[in-house]
N, C-alpha and C positions, 0 to 999 in steps of 0.2 A: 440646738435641739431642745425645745421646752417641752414636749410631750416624746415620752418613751413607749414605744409602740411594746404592746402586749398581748399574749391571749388569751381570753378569760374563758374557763371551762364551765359550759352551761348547764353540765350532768350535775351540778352541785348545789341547782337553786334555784329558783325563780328569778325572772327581771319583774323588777316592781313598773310599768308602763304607764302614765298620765297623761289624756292631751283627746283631742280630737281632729277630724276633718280627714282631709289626704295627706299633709304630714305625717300625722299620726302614723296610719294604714298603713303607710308605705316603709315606716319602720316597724310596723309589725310585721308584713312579710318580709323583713328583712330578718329580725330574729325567730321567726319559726323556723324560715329556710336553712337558719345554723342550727335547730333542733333543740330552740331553748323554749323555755316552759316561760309563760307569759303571764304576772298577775296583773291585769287590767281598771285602771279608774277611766272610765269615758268621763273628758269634763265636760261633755256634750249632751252624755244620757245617750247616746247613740250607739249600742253593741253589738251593731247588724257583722256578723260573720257571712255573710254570703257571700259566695265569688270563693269560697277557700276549702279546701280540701278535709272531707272529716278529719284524719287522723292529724291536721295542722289544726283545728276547729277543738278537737278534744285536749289539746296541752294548752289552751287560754281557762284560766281562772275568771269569768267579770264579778269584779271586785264593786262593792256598793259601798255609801259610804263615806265618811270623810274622809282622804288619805290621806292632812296633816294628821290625821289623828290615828292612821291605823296600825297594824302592828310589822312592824320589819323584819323580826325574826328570819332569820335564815333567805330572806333576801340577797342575792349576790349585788344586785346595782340596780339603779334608780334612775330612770331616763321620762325627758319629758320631753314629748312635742305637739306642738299646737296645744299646750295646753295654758296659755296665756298669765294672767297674774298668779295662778297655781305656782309658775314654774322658778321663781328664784326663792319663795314660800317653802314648796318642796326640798330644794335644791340644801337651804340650812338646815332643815329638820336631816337629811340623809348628811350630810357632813356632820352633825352634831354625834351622830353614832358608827362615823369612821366608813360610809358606803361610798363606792362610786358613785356619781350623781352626773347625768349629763343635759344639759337645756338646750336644747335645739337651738341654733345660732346666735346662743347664748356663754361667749365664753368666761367672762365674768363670773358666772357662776355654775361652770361647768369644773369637773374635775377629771375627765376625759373626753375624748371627741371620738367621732366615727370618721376611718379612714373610706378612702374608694378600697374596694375591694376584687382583687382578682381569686374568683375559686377555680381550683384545679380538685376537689376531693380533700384529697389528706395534704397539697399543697396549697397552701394559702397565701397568697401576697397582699397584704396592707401600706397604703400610698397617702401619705399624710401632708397635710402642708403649713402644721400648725393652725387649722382655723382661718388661716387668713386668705386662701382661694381655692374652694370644692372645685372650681372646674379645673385650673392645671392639676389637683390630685387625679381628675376622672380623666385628663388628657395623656397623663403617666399611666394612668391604669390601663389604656385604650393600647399602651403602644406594648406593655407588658402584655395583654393579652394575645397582639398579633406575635408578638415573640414567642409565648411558651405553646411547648408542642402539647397538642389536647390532652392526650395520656399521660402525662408528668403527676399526677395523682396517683394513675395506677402503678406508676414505677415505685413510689412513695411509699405504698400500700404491697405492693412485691418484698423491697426493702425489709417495711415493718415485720413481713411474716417471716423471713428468715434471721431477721438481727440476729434471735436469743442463737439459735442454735450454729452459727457463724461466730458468736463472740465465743461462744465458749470453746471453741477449736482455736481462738488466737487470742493468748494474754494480752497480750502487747497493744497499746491503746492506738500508735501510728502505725504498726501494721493494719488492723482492722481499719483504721479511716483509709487505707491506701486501697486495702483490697475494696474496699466499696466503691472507692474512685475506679478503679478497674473495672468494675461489672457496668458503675452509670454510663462511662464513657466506651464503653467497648460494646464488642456484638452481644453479650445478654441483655445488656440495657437497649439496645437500638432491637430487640427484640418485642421487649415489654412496651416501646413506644409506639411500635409497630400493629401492637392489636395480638401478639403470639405470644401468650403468657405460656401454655402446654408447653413451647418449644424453651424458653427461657428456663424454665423450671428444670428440664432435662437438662440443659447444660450445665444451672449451679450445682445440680448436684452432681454433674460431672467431674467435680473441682474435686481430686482426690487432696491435695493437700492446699490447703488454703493460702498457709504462709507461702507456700513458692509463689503463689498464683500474686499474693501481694507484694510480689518480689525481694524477697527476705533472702538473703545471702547468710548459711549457716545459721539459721532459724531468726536471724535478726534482721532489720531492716537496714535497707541499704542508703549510705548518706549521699549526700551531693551538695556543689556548690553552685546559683547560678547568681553569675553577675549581670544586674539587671539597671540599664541606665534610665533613672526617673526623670528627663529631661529637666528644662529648667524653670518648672516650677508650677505651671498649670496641670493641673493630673488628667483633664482633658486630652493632653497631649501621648501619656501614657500608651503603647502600644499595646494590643490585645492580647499577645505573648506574655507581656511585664506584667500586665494584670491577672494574668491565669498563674505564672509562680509567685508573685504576690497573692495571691488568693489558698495557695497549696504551700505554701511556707510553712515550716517550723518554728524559724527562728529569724530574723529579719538584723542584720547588720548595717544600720544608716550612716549614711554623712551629715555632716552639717546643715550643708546647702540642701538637702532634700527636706520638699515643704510637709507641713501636717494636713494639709490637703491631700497630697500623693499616699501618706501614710496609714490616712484614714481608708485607703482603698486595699488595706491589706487585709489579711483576716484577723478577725474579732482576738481568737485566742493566741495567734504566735505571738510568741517572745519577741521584744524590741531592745537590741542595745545598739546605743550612740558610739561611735566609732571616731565622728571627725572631728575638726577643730577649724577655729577661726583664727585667721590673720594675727600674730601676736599674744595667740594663748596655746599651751601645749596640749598636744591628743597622746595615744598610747605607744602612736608609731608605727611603722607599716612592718615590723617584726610581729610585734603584738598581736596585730590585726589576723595576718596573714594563720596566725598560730589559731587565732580566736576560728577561724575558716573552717581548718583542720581537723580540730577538735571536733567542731560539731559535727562535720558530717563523717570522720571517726563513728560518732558515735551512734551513728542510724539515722543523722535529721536531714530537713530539707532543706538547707541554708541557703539565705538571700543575701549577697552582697548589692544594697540598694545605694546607687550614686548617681548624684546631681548633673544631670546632660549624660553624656556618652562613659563607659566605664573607658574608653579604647582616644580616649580624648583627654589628654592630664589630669586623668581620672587613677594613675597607676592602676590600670585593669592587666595590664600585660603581666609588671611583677607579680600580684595575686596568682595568675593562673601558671606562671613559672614555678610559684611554691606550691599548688597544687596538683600540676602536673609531676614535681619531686616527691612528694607527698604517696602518691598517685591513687586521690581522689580523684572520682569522678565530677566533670564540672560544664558548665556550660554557658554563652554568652548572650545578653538579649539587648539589641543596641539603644541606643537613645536618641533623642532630638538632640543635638549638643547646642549650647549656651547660645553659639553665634548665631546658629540659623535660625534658634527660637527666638532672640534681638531683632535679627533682619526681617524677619517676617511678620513679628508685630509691626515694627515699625519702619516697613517696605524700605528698607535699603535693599537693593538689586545686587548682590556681592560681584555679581560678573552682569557685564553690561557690552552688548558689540561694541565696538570700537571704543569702548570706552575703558572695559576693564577685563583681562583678558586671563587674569591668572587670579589665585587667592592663598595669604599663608597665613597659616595659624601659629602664634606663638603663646609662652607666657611668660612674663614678666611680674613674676609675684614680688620682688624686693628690688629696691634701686640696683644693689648688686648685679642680680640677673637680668635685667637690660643693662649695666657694662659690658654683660660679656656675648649681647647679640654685634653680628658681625650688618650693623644695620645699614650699610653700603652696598649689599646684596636686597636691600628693599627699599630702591629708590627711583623703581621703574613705576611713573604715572601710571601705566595702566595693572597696574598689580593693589589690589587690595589686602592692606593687612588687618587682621582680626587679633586681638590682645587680651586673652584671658588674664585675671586678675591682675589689671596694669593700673589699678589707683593709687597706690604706695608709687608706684612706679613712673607714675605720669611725667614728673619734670624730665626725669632720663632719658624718658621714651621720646618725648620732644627735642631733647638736647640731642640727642644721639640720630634723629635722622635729619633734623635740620643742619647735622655739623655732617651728615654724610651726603647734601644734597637736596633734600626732598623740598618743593616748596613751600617757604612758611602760611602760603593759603591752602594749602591741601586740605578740605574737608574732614572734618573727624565729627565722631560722634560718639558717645558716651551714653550707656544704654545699662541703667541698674534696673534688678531684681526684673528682667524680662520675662513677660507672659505672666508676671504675677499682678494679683490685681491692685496694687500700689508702686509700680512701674512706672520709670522715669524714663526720659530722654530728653539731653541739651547734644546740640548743634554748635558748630563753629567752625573756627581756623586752627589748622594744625599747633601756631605758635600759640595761642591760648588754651591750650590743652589743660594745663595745669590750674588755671580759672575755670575750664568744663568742669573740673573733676569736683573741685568744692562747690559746683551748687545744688549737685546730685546731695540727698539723704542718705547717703550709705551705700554700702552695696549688698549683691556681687554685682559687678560691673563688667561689661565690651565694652573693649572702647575696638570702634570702627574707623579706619585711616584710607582715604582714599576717596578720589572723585563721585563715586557710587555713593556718596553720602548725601550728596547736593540733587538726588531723583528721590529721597527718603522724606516721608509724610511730615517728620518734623521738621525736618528746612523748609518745605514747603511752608509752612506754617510761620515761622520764624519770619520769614520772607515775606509771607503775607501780613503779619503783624508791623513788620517795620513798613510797609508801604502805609499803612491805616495811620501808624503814628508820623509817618512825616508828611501825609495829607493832613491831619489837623494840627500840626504847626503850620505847617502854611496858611491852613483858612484860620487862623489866629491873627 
């Protein structure tokens, strides 16, 4: 993000405006429309105001004159368009004295842009693309608009007139954000979107005691835990439950494996503590954690246990809500994409396939150790697909241990790191070279996928197709 979107308050100044034509115009009615006071250079000489509304007609200054030379005092920003070799001229004089300055497709020497804009009233949404393409910003703003309900202003403006006298009946800074979620989302809000401010108004002030109504247990707020699975790694994939208690969170407990993509989709101000650990370095431990749970919503928050693919998938989501239901915190679960199916569906392995594969098990194998102690004589049925969470430490075992229980040493496997992320890998082969798949991945977290259903997956196809290309031009050699 190179431009941080902002919003500048136009009760406090003039916009210094340069430029002529239909460019110009058109960002002139663009800032009257927001109610900003206009001082005006035509580099044209052209200051026909016609077409425009007295009371928009009467907050334009036409300014004469030379405007490198004029005076900026109390100017808030500086914008040029259409106003040709004026405009990078202008552009140093307003930097030189610390103004915003913007040059119409000019980002060089701009120091702000103009976003598309969706107005709602006292709702505003601004849709930016860095400069680099006005139309997907205006094709976000087009789809923002079919989305937001037309009166989302007047809710805004409902909001504003009771804040003060709502805060001051609840100290408490997440009780108040809670009870205001309670009126957006419930029937006063679906009142005020409705067109029935009269009738909205009689129900807040219905509210004899607010704190209940924000659900405050003994005047405090009530905590909770929800463990919410961020699948594995595209935030895309994120479920619209995950995103709504990530968006209502207090306080957010991540794993390792959860991307800064998924993270970035939390809210701005809750707390974020790291929780997990990687392969051969220590975390706090799932005492630790579980206590870390406890605490917070003890203490009135809205705690997020956020993990990578499913919590309910060697995600230990179970132990968590065993010490929470001890606890006896309130708690809740919001499931995930888990790792394998977000693997097989990038890269179309069909896990179950007619006649081909007819079962699927999930295991993990995080250390040589734990494939010693899978009973892998029980997974040597051809049409059984197995799926192998963290099996790259694991790889030679996992090999030895089903080819010594049977499996054949051509059974398809596939090795599928950091899936659905956008540096995502995937090699292809034979069961008995499993342990040469694994080193030519970059790292992980890795599936490794066993089984015939490997050989219908876009990468063998591929692999497949590559070796036909290379033993046709050895031959025509």
């Amino acid at each position: 993000m190179r431009f941080l979107p902002v919003f500048l308050d136009l009760q406090t100044g003039p916009i210094l405006l340069l430029g002529g034509g239909q460019l110009m115009r058109a960002k002139l009615r663009l800032l009257l429309s927001a109610g900003a006071r206009v001082r005006w250079y035509a580099s044209d000489g052209d200051h026909d105001v016609s077409g425009l509304d007295a009371s928009d007609a009467a907050r334009i200054e036409r300014a004469q004159g030379d405007p490198l030379t004029a005076d900026l005092s109390g100017v808030i920003a500086v914008l040029c368009a259409g106003a040709g070799e004026f405009g990078p001229a202008m552009s140093a004089r307003a930097r030189a004295v610390g103004l915003p300055v913007n040059v119409m497709d000019d980002l060089a020497h701009s120091t702000f842009i103009f976003p598309a804009i969706v107005d709602r009233g006292d709702v505003v949404v601004a849709v930016g693309t860095g400069g680099a393409s006005p139309v997907v910003a205006r094709r976000v703003r087009e789809r923002i608009e079919a989305m937001l309900p037309a009166r989302i202003g007047d809710l805004a403006s409902f909001i504003g007139h009771w804040r003060k006298s709502i805060h001051d009946r609840i100290p408490e800074f997440p009780l108040r954000r809670r009870f205001w979620e309670r009126v957006i989302d419930g029937p006063i809000g679906a009142l005020v979107l409705a067109g029935h401010n009269d009738e909205a108004e009689a129900a807040l002030k219905d509210i004899a005691d607010p704190t209940a109504f924000a659900g405050a247990q003994a005047g405090r707020a009530e905590g909770k835990v929800t463990l919410v699975g961020a699948g594995p790694g595209d935030p895309d994939l994120l479920t619209i439950k995950a995103l709504r208690a990530l968006q209502d969170a207090d306080i957010i407990f991540y794993d390792e494996l959860v991307s800064r993509q998924v993270l970035d989709r939390a809210r701005r101000d809750a707390a974020r503590v790291p929780v997990g650990r990687r392969v051969g370095k220590p975390g706090i431990g799932q005492d630790a954690i579980n206590r870390l749970l406890i605490d917070a919503a003890q203490s009135g928050q809205r705690a997020v246990r956020l993990k990578g693919g499913d919590p309910f998938v060697f995600g230990r989501g179970g132990e968590e809500i065993e010490a929470l239901r001890e606890a006896g915190v309130a708690y809740s679960v919001i499931p995930g994409i888990t790792a394998g199916l977000g693997a097989a569906a990038e890269s179309e392995v069909p896990l179950t396939f007619r006649g081909e594969a007819l079962r699927i098990t999930f295991l993990t194998a995080h250390k040589a150790k734990d494939a010693e102690t899978v009973d892998w004589t029980t997974l040597t049925d051809s049409k059984m697909t197995v799926v192998v969470y963290m099996g790259i430490t694991a790889a030679p075992a996992i090999r030895a241990g089903l080819l010594a229980a049977g499996r054949s040493p051509q059974t398809p496997v596939g090795v599928f790191a950091r899936a659905t992320r956008p540096d995502s890998q995937a090699v292809v082969g034979a069961l008995e070279n499993l342990p040469a798949l694994v080193r030519e991945i970059d790292g992980g977290p890795a599936i490794l996928v066993i089984g015939d259903v490997v050989a219908h997956s876009a990468p063998w196809r591929q692999a497949n197709l590559d070796s036909l290309i290379s033993n046709y031009l050895v031959a025509a050699e």
